[in-house]
C-alpha positions as CSV (number, residue, x, y, z in Angstrom):
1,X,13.2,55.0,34.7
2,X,13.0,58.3,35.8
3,X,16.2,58.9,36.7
4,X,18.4,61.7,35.0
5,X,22.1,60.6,35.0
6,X,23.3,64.1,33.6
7,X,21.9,66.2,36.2
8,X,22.9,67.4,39.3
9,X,21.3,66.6,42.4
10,X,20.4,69.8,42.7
11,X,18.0,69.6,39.7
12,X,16.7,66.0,40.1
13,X,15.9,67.7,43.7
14,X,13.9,70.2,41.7
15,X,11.8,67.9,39.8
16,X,9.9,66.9,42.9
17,X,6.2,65.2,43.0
18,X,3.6,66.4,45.5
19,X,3.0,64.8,49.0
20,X,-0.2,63.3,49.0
21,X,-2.2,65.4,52.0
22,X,-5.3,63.9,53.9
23,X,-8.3,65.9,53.5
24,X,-8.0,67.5,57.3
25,X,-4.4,68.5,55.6
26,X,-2.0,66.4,57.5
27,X,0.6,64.9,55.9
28,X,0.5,60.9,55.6
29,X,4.3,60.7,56.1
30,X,5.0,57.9,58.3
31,X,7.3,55.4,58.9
32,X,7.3,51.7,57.5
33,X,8.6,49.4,60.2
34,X,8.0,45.6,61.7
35,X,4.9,46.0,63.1
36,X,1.3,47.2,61.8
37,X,-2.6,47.1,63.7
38,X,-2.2,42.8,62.8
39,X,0.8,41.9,63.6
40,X,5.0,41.6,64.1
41,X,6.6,40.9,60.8
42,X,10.1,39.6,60.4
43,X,12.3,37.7,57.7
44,X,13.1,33.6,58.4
45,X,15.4,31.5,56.2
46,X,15.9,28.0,55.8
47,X,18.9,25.5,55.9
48,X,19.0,26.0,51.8
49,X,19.1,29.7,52.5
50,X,15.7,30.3,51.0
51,X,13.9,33.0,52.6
52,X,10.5,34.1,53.7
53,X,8.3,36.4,55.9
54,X,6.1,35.7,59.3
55,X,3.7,37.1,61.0
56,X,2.8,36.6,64.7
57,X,-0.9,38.1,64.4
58,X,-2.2,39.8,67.2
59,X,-5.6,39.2,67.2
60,X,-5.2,34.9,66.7
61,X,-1.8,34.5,69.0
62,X,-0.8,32.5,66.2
63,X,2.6,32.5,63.9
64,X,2.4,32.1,60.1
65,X,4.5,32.1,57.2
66,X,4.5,34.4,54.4
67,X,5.6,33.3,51.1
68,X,7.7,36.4,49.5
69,X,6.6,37.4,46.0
70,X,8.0,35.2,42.7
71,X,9.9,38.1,41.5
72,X,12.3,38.7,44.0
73,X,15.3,36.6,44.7
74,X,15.0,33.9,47.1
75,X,18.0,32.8,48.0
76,X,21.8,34.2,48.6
77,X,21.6,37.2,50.8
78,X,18.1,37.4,52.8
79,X,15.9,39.8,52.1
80,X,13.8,42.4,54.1
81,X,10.3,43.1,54.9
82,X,8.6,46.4,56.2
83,X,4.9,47.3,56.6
84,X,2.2,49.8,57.8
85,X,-1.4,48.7,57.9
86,X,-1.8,48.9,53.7
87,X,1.1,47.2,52.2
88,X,4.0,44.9,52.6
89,X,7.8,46.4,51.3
90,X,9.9,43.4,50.2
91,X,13.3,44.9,49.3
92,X,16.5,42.7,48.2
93,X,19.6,44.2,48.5
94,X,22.0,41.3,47.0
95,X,25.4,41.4,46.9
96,X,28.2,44.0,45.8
97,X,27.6,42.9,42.0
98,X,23.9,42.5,42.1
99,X,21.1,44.8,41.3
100,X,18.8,45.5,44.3
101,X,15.2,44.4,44.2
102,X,12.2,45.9,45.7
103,X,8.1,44.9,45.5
104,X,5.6,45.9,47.2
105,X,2.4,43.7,47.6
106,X,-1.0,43.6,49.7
107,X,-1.6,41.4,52.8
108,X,-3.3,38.7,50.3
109,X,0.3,38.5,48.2
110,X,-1.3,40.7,45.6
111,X,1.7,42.6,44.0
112,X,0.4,46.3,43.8
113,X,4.0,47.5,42.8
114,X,8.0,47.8,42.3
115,X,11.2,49.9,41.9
116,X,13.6,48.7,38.9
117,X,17.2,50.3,40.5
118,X,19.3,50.8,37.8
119,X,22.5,48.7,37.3
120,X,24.9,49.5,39.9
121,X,23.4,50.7,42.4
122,X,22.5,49.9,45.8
123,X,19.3,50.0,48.4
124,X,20.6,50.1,51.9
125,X,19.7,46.3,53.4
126,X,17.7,46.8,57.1
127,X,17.5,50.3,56.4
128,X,14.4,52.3,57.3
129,X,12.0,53.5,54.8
130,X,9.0,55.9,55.3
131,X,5.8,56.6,52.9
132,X,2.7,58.4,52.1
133,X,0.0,57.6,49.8
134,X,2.1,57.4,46.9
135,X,6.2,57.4,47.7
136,X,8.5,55.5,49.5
137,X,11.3,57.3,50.6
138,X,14.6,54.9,51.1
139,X,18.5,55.3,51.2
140,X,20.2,54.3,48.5
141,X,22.8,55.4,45.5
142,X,25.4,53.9,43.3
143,X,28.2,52.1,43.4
144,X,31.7,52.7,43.5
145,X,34.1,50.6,42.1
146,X,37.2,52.3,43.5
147,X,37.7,51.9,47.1
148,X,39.4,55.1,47.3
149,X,35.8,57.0,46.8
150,X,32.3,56.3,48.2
151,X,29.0,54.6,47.7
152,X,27.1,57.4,46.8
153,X,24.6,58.4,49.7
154,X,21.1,59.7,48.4
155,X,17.4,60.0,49.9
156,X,15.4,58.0,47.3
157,X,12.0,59.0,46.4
158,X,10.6,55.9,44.9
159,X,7.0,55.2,43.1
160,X,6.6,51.6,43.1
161,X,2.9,52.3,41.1
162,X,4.9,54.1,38.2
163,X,8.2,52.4,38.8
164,X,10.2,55.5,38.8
165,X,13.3,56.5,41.1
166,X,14.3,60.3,41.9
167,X,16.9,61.6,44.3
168,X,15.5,64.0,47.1
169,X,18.9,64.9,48.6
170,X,22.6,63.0,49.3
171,X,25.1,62.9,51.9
172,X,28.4,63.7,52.4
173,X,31.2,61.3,53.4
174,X,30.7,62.1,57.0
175,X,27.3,59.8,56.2
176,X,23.8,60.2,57.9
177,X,20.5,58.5,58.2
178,X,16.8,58.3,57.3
179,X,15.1,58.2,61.3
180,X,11.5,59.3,60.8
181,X,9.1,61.2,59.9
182,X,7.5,64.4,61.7
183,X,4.7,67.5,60.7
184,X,4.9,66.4,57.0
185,X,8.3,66.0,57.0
186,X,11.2,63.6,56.7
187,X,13.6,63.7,60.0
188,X,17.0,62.8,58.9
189,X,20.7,63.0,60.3
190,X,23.7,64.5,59.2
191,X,27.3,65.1,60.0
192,X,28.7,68.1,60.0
193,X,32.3,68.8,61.0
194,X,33.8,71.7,62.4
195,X,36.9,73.8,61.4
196,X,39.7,71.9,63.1
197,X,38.1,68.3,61.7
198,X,41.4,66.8,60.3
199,X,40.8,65.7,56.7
200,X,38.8,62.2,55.7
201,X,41.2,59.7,54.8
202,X,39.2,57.1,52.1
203,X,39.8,53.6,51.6
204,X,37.8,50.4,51.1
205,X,35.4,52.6,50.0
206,X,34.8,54.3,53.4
207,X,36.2,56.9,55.5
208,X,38.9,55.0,57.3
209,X,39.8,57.3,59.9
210,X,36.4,58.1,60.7
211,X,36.7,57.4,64.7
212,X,39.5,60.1,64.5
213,X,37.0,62.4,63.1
214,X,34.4,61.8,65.3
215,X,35.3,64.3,68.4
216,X,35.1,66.9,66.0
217,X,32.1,66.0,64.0
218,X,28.6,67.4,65.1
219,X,25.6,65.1,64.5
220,X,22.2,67.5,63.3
221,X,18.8,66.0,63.2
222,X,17.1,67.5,60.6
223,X,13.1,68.2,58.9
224,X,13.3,68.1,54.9
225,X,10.5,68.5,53.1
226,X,9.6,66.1,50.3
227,X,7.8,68.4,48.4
228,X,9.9,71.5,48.1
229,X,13.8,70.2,49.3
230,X,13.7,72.8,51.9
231,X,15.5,71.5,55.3
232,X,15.8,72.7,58.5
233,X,18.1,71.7,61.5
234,X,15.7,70.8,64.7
235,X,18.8,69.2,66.9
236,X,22.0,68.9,67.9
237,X,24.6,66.4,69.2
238,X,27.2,64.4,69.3
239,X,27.7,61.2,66.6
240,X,25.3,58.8,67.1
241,X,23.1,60.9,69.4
242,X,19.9,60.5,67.5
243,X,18.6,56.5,67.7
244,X,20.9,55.5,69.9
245,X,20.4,58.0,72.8
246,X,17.7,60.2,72.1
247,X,15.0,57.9,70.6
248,X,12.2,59.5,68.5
249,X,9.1,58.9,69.7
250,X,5.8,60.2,68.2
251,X,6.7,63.5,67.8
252,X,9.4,64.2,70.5
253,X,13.0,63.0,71.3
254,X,12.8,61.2,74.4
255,X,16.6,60.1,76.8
256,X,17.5,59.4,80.0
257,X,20.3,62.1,81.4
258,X,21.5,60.7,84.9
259,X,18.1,60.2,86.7
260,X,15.8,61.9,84.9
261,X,13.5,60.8,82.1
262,X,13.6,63.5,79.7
263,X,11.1,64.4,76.6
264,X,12.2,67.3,73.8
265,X,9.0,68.2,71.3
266,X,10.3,68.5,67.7
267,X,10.3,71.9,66.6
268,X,11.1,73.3,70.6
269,X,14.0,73.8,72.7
270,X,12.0,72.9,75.6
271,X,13.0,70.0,77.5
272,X,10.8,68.5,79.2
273,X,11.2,66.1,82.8
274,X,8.8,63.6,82.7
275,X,10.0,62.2,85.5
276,X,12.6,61.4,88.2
277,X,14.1,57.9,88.3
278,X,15.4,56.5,91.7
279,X,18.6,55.9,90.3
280,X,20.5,55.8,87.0
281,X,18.5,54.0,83.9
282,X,18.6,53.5,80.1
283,X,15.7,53.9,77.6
284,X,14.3,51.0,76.7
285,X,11.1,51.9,74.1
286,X,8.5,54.0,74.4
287,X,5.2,53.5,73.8
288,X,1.9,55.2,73.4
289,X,0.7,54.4,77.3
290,X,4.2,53.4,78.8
291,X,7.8,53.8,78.7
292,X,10.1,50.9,79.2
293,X,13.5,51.4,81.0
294,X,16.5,49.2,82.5
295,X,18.9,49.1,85.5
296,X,21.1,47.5,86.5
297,X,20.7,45.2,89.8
298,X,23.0,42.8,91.8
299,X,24.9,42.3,88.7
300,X,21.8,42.0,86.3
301,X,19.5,43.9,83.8
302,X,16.1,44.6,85.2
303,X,13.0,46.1,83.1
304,X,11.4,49.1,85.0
305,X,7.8,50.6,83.5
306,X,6.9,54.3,83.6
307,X,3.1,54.4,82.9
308,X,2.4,58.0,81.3
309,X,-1.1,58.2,82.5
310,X,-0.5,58.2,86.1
311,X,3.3,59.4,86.2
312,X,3.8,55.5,88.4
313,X,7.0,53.7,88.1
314,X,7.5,49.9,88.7
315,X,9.6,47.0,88.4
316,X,8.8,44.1,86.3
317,X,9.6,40.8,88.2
318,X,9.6,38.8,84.8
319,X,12.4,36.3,83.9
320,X,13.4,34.4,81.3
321,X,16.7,32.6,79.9
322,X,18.3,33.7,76.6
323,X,21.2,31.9,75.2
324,X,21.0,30.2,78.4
325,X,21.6,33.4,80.8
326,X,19.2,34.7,82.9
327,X,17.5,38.0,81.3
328,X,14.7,40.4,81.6
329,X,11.9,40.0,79.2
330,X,12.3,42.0,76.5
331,X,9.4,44.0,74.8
332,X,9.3,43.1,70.7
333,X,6.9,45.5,70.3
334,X,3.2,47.7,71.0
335,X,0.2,44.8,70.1
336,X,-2.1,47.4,70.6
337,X,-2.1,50.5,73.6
338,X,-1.1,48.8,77.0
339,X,-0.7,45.4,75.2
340,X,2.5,44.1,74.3
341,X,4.6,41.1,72.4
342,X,7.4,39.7,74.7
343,X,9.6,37.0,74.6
344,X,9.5,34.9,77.4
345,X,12.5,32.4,76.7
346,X,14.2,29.7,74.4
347,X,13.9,26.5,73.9
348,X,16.7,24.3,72.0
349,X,15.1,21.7,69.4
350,X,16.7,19.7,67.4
351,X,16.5,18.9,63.6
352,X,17.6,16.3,61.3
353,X,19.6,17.9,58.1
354,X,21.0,16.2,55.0
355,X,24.5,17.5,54.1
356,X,25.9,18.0,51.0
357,X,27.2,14.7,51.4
358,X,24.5,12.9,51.6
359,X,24.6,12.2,55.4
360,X,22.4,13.3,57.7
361,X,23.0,15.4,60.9
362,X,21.8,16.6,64.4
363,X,21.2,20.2,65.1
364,X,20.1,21.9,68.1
365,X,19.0,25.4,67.9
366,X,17.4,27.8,70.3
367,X,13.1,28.6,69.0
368,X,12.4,31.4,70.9
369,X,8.8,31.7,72.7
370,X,6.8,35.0,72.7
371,X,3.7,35.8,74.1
372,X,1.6,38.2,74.7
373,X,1.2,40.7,77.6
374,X,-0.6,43.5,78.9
375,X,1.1,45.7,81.5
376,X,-0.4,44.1,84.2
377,X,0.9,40.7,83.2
378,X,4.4,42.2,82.5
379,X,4.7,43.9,86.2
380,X,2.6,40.6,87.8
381,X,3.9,37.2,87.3
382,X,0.0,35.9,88.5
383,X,-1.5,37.6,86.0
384,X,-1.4,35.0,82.8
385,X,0.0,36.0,79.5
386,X,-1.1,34.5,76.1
387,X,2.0,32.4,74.4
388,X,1.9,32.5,70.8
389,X,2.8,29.0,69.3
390,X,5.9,28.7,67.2
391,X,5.0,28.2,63.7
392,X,5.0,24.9,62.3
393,X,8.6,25.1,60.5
394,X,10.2,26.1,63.4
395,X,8.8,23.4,65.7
């Protein structure tokens, strides 16, 4: 492990390995996430709480199950999956007493790497993680087993190849997050607070009065870069700004103020007005052809499309029933540009289980339906989508 447990942050900081650069010298940074080119990944269990991955692939409309690699853990606490187009991250963050597990294979279930963590520590579960060529860069830290201090809060830099683990940079107890990646960089956010923020008060292992803290707490996004540990702060707001509100998109910051759709490029304090809404929305997604907003109408949610080519704005008349109210379709994710996976509803099916008893029992549960849709299909209900077939164990 290469992990030095005398020295400072500081100096593990220092000890840095190079970015991997493409040959037109851009950075490969990028972020790990659900969805690659093939497909929308995700994490399914069982009734014996064994877990597993699926895929809905894109080009076949089909749903298929991924068996997770031997070495990881496979039942307790599900697991987590990530992707890009090269690789498949299977992280495992266990329980407060276990050791985290993390392997990274190919799309065939070749294992091409993993990350020993050392005893006591800890791999934030449903976390994002970024990578290049070579890294992953995930939250992460030790233990504490005093709940009047923290988890320690580090930036992992982690070679599954060489199975090595080095901090980049931490976090105070005000806490931040990992968001993206931009211009070779890792976006991050931080908390900082000002000079009348009463003191932290710390117990079960967390700040306890942290809604008291947070009027006077100021939320930075910031650009660190791998390679040297030099940062810079690009943005600020309020707590929770960044993600919630202002959603990073490509390489701008994108919200909804009032009745205008707003877009901020990284690096700028140019704001830009992409457009003007008819009345008050919320940010959906956006995409690389369309942005996806909501509003409300006559007492319900309704999905609204902003098509960046031609600046046009229009309503989707989709419905569908989710836990058995009436709801907008909601957008998983891109399939490719203009093309889209939706779900289009629920439907309950029932299954026989055996107890623990022996017995056997009736369950109903809600299988939800996606399909998929280009824009023209999402803003016309006569133009016909392409359902995707629940997989076979969840039939």
């Amino acid at each position: 492990m290469d992990v030095d447990f005398s020295a400072s942050d500081a100096a593990q900081t220092a000890e840095s390995g190079a970015v991997v650069v493409a040959e037109d010298g851009a950075s490969t940074l990028h972020m790990l996430g659900a969805a690659n080119k093939y497909g929308w990944y995700q994490v399914g269990y069982d009734e014996t709480d064994v877990w597993y991955g699926t895929v809905i692939d894109f080009a076949e409309a089909e749903e298929r199950e991924i068996s997770a690699p031997d070495s990881l853990p496979m039942n307790g606490r599900v697991g987590n999956l990530q992707v890009d187009d090269a690789q498949i991250v299977w992280s495992w963050s266990g329980m407060l007493t276990d050791t985290p597990a993390l392997v990274v294979t190919d799309f065939d279930r070749n294992q091409t790497g993993a990350v020993s963590f050392p005893q006591g520590w800890y791999l934030a579960g449903w976390a994002p993680i970024a990578a290049d060529e070579q890294y992953l860069y995930a939250k992460g830290g030790t233990v504490s087993d005093d709940p009047a201090r923290l988890d320690e809060r580090r930036l992992l830099r982690l070679n599954p190849a060489a199975d090595t683990v080095e901090t980049i940079t931490t976090w105070d107890e005000y806490g931040g997050q990992l968001l993206g990646t931009w211009d070779g960089k890792l976006l991050l956010t931080r908390r900082v607070p000002g000079a009348d923020c009463p003191e932290p008060v710390y117990a079960y292992y967390s700040v306890d009065n942290f809604n008291d803290l947070k009027p006077y707490l100021t939320e930075t996004l910031c650009a660190l870069d791998p390679a040297t540990g030099s940062e810079i702060v690009l943005a600020e707001g309020a707590v929770y700004t960044f993600g919630p509100l202002r959603k990073l998109a490509g390489d701008a910051l994108w919200w909804v103020d009032g009745t205008r759709l707003l877009r901020q490029p990284l690096g700028t304090d140019e704001v830009q007005t992409v457009a003007e809404l008819p009345q008050e929305m919320t940010l959906d997604s956006v995409y690389d052809e369309d942005v996806f907003l909501l509003a409300r109408q006559d007492e319900r949610q309704v999905l609204y499309v902003y098509h960046l080519a031609d600046g046009t704005l229009a309503e989707s008349p989709l419905r569908c029933a989710l836990k058995y109210e009436d709801n907008y379709v909601p957008i998983v994710c891109q399939a490719a540009p203009g093309m889209y996976l939706i779900i289009e509803g629920e439907t309950a099916v029932t299954k026989t289980l055996t107890g623990t008893d022996g017995r056997q029992y009736n369950i109903s549960s809600p299988v939800t339906q996606y399909a998929l849709a280009t824009r023209s299909a999402i803003l016309d209900p006569s133009v016909p989508t392409t359902p995707v077939p629940p997989g076979i164990w969840r039939k």
